[in-house]
Backbone bond lengths (Angstrom), bond angles and torsions (degrees), N, CA, C in turn:
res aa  C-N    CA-C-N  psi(-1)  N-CA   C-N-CA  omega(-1)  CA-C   N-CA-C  phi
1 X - - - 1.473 - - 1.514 109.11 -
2 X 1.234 106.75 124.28 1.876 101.23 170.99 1.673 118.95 -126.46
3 X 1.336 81.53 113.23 1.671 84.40 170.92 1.542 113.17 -75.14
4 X 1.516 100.48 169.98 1.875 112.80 -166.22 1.243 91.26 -102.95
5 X 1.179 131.35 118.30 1.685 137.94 174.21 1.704 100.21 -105.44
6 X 1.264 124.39 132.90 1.384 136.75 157.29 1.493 113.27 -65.25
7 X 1.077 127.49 132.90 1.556 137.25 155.57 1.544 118.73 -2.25
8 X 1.686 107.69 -47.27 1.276 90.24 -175.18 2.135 104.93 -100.65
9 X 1.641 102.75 12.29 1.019 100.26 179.62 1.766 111.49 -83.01
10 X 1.321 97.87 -16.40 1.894 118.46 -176.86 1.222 91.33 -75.25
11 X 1.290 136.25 -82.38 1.272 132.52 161.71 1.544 135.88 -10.98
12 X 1.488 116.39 -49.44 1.511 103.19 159.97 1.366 108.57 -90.02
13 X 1.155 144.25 8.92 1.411 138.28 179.06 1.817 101.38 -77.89
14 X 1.302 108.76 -55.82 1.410 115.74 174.25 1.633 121.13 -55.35
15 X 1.375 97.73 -33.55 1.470 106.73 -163.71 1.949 85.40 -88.39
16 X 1.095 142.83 -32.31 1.140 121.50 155.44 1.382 120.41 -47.74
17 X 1.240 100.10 -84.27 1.438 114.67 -174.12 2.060 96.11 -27.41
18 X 0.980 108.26 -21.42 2.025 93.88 172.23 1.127 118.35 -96.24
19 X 1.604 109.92 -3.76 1.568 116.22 179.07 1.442 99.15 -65.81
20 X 1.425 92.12 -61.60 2.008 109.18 -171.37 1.453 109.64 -54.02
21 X 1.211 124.35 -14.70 1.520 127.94 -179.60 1.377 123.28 -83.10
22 X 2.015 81.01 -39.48 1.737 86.27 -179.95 1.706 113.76 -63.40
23 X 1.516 88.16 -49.38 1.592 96.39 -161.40 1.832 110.07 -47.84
24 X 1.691 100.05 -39.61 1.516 120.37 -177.53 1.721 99.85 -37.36
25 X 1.459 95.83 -42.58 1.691 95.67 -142.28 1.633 109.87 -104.81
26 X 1.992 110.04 5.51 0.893 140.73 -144.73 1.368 88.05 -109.79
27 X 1.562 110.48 -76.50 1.728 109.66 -169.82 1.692 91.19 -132.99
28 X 1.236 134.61 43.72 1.447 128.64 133.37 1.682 112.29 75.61
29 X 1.758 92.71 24.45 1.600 95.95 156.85 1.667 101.94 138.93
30 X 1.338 99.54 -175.42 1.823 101.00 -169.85 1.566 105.55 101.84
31 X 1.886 116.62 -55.92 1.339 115.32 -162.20 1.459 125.83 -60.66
32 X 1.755 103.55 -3.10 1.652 100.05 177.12 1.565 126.86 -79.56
33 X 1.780 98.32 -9.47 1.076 105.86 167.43 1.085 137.40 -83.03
34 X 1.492 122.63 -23.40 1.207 127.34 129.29 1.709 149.72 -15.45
35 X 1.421 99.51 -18.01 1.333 96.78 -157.61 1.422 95.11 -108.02
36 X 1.170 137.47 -19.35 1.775 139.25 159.79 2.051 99.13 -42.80
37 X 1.328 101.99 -77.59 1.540 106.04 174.17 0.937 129.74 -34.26
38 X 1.205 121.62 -52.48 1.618 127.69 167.70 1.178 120.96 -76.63
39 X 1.119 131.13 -16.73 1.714 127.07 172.17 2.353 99.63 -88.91
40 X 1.688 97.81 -33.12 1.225 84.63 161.04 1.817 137.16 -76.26
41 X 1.417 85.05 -39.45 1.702 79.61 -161.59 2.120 97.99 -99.79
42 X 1.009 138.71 -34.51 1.269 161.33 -158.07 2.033 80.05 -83.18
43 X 1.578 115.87 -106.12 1.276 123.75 -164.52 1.627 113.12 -48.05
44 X 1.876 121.34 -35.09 0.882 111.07 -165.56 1.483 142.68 113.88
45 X 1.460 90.57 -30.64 1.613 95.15 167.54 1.656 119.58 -68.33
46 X 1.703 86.25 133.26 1.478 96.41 174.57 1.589 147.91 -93.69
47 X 1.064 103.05 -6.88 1.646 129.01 146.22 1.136 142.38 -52.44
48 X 1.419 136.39 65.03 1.388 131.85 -128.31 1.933 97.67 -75.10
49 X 1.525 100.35 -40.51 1.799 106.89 -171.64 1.621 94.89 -61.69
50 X 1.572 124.73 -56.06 1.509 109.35 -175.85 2.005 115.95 -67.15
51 X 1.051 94.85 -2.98 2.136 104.75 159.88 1.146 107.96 -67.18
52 X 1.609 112.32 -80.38 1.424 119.90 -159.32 1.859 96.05 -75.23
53 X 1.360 148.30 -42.30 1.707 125.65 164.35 1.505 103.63 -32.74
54 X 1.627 122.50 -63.20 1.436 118.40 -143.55 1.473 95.56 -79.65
55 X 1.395 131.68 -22.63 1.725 124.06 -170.53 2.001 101.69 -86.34
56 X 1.231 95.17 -36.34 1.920 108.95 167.54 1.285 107.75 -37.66
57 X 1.383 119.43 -56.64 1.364 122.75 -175.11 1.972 116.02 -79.73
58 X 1.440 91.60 -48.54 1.923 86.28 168.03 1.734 120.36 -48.31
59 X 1.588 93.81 -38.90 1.580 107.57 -174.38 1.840 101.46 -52.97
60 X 0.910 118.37 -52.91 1.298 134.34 -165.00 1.653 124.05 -74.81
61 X 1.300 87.36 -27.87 1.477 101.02 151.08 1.254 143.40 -79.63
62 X 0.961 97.83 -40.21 1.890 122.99 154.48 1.479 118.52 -55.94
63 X 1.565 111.38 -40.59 1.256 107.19 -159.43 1.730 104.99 -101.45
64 X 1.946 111.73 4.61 1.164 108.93 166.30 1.832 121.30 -104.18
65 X 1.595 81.36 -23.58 1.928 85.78 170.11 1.967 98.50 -76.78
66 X 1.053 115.83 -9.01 1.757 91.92 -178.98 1.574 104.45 -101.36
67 X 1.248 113.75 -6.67 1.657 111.97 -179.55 1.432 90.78 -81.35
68 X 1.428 158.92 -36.96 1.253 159.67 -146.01 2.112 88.67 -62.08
69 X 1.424 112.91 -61.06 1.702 93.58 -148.86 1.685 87.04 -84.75
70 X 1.437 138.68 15.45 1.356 139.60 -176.54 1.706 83.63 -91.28
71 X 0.890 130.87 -39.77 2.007 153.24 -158.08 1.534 94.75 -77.94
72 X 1.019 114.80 -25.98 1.667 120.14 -170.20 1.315 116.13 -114.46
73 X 1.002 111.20 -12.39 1.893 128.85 -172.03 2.141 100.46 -109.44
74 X 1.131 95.13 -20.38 2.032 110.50 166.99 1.241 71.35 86.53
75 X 1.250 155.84 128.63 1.671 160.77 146.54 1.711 85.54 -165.24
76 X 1.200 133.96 9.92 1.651 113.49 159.81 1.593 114.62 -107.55
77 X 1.022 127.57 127.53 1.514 129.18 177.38 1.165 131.03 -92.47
78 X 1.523 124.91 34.35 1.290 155.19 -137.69 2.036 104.50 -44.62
79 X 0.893 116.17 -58.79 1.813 112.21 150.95 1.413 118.70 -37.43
80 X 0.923 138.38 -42.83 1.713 128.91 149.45 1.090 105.07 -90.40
81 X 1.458 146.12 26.03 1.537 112.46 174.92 1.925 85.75 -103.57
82 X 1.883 105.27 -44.48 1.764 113.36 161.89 1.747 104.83 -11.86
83 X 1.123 95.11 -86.35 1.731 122.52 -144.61 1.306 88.16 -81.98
84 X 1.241 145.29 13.49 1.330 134.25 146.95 1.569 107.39 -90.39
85 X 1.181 99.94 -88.16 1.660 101.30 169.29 1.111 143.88 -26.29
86 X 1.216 116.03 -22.92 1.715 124.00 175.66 1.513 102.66 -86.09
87 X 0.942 137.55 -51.28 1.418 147.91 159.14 1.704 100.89 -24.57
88 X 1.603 104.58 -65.87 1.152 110.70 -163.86 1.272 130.39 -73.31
89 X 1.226 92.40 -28.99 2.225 113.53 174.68 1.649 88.81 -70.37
90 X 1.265 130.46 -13.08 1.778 108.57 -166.80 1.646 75.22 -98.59
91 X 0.974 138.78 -53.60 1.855 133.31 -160.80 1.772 94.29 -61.37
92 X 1.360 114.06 -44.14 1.502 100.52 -170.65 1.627 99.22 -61.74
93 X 1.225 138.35 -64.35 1.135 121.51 -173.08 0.853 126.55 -86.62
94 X 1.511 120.09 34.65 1.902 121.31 157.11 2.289 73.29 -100.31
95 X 0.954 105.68 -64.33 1.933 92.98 -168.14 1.512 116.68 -24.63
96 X 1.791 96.44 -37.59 1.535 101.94 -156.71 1.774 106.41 -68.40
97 X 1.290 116.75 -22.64 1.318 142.97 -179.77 1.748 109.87 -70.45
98 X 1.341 91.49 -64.70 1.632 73.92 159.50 1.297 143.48 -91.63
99 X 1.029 109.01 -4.03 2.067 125.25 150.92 1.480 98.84 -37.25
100 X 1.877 107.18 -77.65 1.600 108.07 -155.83 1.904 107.93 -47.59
101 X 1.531 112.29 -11.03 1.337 114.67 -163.55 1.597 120.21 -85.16
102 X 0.885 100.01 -2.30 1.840 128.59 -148.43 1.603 101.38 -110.46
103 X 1.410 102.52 115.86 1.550 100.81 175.34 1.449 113.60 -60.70
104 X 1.913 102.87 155.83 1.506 105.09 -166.52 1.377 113.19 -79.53
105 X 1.199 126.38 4.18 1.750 141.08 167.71 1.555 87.82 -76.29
106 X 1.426 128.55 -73.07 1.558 122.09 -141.89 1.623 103.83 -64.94
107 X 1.497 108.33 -41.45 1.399 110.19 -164.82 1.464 119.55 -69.42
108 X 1.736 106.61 -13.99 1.669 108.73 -169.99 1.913 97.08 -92.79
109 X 1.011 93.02 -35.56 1.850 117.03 171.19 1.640 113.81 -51.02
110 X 1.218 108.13 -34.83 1.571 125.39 179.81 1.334 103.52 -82.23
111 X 1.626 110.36 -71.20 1.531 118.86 160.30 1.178 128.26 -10.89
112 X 1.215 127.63 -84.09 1.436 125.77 147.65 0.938 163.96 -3.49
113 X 2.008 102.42 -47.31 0.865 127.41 152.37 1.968 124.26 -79.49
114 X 0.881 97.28 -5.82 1.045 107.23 149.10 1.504 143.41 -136.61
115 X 1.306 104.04 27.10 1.407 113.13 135.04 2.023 123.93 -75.43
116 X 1.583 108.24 -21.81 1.398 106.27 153.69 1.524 128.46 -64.68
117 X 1.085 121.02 -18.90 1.359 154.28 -169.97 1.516 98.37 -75.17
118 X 1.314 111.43 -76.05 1.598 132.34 170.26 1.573 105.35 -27.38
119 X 1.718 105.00 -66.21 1.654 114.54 -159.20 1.632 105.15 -69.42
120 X 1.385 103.28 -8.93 1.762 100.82 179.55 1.382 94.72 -83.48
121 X 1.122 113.47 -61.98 1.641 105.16 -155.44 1.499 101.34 -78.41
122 X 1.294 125.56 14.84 2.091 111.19 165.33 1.546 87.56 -88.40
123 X 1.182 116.75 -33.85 1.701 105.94 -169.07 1.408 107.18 -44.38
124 X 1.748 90.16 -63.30 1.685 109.65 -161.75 1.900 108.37 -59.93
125 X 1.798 113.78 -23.31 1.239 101.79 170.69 1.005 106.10 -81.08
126 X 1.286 152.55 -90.73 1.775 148.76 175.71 1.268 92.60 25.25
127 X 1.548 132.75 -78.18 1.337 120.49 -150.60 1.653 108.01 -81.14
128 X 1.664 128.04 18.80 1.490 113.42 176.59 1.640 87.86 -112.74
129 X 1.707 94.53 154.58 1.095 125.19 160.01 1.490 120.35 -37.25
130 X 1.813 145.70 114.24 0.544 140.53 -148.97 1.785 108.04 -121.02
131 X 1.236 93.70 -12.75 1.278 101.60 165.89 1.495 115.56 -119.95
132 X 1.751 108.71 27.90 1.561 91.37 171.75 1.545 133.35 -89.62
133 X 1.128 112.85 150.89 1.501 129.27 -157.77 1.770 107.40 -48.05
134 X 1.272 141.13 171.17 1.288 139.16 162.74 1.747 91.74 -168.98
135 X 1.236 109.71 160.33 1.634 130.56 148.68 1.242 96.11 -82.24
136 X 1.566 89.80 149.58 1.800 106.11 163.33 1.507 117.66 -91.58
137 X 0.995 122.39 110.87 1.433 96.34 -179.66 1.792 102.40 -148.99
138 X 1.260 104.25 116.09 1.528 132.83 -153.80 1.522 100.75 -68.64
139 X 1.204 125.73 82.15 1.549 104.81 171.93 1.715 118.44 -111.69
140 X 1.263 112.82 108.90 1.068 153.42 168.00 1.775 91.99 -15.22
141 X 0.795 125.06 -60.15 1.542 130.78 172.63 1.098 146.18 -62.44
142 X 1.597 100.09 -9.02 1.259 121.01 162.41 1.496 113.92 -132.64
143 X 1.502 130.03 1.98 1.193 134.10 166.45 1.518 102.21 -64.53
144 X 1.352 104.88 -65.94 1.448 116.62 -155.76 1.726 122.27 -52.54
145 X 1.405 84.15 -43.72 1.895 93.45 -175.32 1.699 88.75 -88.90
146 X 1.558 154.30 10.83 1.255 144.63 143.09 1.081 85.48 -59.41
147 X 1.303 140.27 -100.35 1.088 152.32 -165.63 1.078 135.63 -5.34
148 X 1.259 104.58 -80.52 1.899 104.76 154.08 0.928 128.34 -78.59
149 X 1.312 134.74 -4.58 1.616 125.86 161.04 1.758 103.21 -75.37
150 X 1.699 117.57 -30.43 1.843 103.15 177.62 1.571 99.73 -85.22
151 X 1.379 133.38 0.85 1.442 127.84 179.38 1.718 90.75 -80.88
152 X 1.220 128.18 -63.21 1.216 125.70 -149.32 1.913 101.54 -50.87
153 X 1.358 98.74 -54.27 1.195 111.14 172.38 1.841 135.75 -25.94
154 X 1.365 85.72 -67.42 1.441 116.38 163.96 1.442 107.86 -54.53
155 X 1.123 118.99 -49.97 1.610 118.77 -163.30 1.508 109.31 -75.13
156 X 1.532 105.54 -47.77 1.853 115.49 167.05 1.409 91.85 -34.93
157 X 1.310 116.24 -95.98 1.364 122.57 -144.18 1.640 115.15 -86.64
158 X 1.640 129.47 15.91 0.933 143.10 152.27 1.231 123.38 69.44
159 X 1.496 99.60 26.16 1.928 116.68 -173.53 1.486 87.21 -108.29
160 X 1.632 107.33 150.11 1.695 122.18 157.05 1.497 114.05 -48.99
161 X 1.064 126.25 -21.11 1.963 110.00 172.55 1.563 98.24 73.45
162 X 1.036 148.74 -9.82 1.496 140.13 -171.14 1.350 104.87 -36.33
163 X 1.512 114.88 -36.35 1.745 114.06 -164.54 1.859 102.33 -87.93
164 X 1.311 117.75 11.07 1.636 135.31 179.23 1.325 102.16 -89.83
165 X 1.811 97.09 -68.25 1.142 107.14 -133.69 2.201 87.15 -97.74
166 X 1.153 123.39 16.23 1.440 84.47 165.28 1.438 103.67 -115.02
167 X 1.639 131.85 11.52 1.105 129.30 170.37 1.473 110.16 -92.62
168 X 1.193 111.40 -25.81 1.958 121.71 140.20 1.215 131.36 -15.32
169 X 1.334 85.56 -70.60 1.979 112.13 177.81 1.558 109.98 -53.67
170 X 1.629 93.06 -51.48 2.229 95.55 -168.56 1.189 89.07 -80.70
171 X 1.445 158.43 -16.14 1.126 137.82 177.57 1.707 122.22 -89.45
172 X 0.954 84.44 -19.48 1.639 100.96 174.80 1.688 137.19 -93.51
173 X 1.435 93.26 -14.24 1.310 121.47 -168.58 1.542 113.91 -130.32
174 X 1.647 93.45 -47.70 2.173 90.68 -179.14 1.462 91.16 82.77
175 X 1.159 120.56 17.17 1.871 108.00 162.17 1.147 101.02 -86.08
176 X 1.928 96.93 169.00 1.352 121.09 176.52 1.716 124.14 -43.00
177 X 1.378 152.03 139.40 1.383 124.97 157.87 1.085 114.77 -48.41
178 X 1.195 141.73 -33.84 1.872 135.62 179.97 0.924 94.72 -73.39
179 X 1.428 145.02 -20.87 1.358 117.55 -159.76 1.946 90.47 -97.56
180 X 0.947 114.17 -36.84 1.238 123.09 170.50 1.744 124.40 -39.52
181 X 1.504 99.31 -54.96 1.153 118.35 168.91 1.696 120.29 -35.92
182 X 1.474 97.53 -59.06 1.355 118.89 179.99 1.567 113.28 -67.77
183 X 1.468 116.06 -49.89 1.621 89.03 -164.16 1.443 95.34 -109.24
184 X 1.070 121.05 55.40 1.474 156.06 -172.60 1.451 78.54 -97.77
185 X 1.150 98.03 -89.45 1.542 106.56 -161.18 1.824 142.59 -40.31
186 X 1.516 81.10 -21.47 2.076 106.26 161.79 1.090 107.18 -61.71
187 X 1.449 123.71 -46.33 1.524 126.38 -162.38 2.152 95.59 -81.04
188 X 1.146 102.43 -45.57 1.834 112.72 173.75 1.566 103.40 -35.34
189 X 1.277 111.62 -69.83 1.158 130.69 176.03 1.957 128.24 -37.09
190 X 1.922 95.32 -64.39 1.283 100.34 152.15 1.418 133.19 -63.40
191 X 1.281 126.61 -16.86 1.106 125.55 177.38 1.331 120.84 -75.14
192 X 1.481 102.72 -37.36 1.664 116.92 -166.45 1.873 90.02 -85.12
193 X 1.170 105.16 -39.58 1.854 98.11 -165.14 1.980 96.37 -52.55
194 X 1.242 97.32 -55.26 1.776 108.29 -178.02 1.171 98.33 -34.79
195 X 1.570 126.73 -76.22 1.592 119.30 -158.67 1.296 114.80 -63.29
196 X 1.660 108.14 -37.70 1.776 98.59 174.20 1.524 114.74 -59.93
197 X 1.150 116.72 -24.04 1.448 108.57 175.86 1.398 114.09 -86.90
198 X 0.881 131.17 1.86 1.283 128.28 -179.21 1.730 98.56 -101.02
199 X 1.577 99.62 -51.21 1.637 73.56 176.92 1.587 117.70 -78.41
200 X 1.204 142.53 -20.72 0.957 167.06 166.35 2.220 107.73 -29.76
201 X 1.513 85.65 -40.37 1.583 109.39 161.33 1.213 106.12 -72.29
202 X 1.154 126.76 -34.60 1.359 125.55 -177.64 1.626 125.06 -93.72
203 X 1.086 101.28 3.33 1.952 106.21 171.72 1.136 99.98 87.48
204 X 1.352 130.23 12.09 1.882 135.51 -174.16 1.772 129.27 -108.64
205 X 1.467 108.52 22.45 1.126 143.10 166.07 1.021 151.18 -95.13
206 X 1.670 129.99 60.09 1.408 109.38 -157.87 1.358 125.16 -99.50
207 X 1.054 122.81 117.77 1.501 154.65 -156.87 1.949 107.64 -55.30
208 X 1.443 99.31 -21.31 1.341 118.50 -171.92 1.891 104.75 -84.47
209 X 1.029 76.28 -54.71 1.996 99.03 171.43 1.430 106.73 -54.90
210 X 1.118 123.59 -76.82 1.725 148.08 -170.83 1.761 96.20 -34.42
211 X 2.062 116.93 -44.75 1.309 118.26 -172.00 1.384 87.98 -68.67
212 X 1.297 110.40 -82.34 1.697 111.89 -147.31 1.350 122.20 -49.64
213 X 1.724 114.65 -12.51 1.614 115.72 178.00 1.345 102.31 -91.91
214 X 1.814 127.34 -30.06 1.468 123.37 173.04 1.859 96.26 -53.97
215 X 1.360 119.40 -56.85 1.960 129.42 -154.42 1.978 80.87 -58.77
216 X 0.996 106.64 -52.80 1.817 110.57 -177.28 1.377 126.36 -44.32
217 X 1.578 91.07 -51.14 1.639 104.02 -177.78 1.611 110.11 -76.68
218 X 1.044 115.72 -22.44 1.334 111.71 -154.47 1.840 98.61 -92.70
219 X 1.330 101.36 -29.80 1.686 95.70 172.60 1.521 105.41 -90.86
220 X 0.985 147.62 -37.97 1.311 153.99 174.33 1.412 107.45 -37.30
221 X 1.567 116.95 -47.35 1.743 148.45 -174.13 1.666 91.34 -62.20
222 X 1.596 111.87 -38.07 1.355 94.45 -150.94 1.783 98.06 -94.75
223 X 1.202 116.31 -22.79 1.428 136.24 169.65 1.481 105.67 -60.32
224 X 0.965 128.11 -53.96 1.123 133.30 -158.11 1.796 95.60 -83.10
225 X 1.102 98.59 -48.34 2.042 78.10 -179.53 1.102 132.53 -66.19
226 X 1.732 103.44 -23.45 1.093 127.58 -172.62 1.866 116.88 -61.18
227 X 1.597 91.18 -35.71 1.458 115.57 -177.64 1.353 101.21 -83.68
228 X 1.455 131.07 -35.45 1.144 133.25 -169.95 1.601 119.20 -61.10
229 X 1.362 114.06 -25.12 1.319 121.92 -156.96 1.877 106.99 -97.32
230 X 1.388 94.54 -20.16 1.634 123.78 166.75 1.234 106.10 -83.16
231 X 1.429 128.86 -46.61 1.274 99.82 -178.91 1.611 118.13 -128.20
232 X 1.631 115.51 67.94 1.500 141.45 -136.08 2.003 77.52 -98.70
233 X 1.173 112.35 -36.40 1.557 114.97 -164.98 1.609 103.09 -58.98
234 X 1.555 110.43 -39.45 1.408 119.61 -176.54 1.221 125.37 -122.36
235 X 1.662 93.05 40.76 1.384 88.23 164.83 1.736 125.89 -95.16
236 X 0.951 104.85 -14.40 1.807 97.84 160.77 1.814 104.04 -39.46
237 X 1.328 81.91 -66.29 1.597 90.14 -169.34 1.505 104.27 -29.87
238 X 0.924 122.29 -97.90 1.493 123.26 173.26 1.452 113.95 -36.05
239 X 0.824 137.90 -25.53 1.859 118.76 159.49 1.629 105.82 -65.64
240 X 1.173 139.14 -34.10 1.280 139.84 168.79 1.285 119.78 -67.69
241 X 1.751 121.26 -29.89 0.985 116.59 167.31 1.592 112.54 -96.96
242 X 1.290 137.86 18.52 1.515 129.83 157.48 1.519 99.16 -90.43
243 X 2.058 115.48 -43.87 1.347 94.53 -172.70 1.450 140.89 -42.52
244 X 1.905 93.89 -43.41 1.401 113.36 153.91 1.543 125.16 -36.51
245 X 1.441 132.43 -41.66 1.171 121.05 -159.94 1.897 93.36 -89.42
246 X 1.596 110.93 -45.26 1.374 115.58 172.84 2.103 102.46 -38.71
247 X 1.034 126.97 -51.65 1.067 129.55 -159.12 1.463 116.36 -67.37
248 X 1.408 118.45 -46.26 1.444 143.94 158.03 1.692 110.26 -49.99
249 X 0.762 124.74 -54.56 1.727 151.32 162.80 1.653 87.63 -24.08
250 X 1.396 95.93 -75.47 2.067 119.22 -140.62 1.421 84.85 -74.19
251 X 1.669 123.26 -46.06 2.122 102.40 175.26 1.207 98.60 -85.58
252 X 1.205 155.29 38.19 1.466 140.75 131.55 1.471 108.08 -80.61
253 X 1.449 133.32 -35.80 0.979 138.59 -158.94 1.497 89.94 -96.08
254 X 1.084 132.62 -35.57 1.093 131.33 165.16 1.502 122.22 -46.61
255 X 1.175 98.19 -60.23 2.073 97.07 -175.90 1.492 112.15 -77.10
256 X 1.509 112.66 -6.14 1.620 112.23 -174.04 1.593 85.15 -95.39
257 X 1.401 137.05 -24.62 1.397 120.34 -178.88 1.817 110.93 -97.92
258 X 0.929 126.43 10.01 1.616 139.22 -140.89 2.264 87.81 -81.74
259 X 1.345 95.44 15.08 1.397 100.34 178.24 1.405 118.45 -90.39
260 X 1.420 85.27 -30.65 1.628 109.19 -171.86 1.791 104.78 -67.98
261 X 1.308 118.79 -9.63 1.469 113.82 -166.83 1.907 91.39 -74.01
262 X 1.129 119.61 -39.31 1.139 106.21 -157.54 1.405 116.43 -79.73
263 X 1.516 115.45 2.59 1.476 126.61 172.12 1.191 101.94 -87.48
264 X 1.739 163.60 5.54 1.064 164.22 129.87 1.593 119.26 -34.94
């Protein structure tokens, strides 16, 4: 499906897509949630299912070119990143199925509400140890149902899950949080590729969008780490101050969807 974007609609599409990069590359996650809002309310598009397909797929792109120097630094655990993800790419696209089903009031209304969801738990991570120690130890019994219970998730509402799936990982595994962090991002990746293809089957993808937020994200990613490593002392600070903006965001989106209550 391709929507007709105006000049200055190309323009904020990119200039998003560097928001979500920065923030990514800024304080190490949150910014994928961002990118539904800003392709809705900021760029303009009015289609919320062809938003969340076309940002599913940027997400996923993003979130496999940034696992590459995590891949090189050993922070991927590729035996749990497997047996998480496969689980989870089948839950994202049973979610992604019932997303497309879901009126476009309920799903932005849901959204929202869990984008409050999101801004709690960056708080509550900020204050854990990010380099604390764990064994790996793969259990099949608790990988699997992580897995597809954060796929289903992810796939409904068509965000990477990163803020799911790496408290997933240490709970499921007893790995490190860095190590988590990192092969976090395979499963980000698989998750988001699944739903874009699923809607993507469905004519709810636009291919035009998907470039200019990957060209966005990917310099934004590189800005943002760059800054990150300079200003590593304050970065709480700034995870408290994006949660804030996520939070403000999710009751705006809230009272512009507050229609959707009566479809419950």
């Amino acid at each position: 499906m391709g929507v007709h974007l105006t000049e200055l609609q190309i323009i904020l599409s990119v200039v998003s897509g560097g928001i979500v990069g920065f923030t990514l590359g800024l304080i190490g996650g949150g910014g994928s949630i961002m990118a539904v809002p800003l392709l809705l309310y900021l760029v303009g598009i009015r289609d919320p299912h062809v938003v969340i397909g076309s940002t599913a797929l940027a997400v996923s792109a993003n979130a496999f070119v940034n696992m590459i120097p995590h891949w090189r630094t050993g922070h991927v655990k590729w035996r749990a990143a497997i047996w998480f993800a496969v689980p989870g790419a089948i839950g994202a696209y049973v979610g992604s199925i019932f997303g497309k089903m879901v009126n476009d009031k309920e799903i932005l209304f849901l959204f929202a509400i869990l984008m409050l969801v999101i801004a709690v738990v960056m708080l509550r991570r900020g204050k854990t140890n990010l380099a604390s120690a764990g064994d790996l130890r793969v259990k099949l019994a608790r990988v699997i149902p992580s897995g597809l219970s954060t796929g289903l998730i992810s796939g409904f509402f068509g965000i990477g899950g990163g803020f799911l799936i790496v408290p997933g990982l240490v709970f499921s595994t007893g790995m490190a949080m860095i190590d988590a962090i990192g092969t976090s991002l395979f499963s980000v990746g698989a998750f988001g590729l699944t739903t874009a293809v699923s809607y993507a089957l469905s004519g709810l993808v636009d291919w035009l969008i998907v470039i200019l937020y990957v060209a966005g994200g990917i310099v934004g990613g590189i800005v943002g780490a760059a800054i990150s490593n300079r200003l590593s002392q304050q970065r709480r600070a700034l995870q408290i101050v994006f949660s804030g903006i996520i939070v403000i965001v999710a009751f705006y989106m809230i009272y512009v969807n507050l229609s959707a209550l009566r479809l419950f």
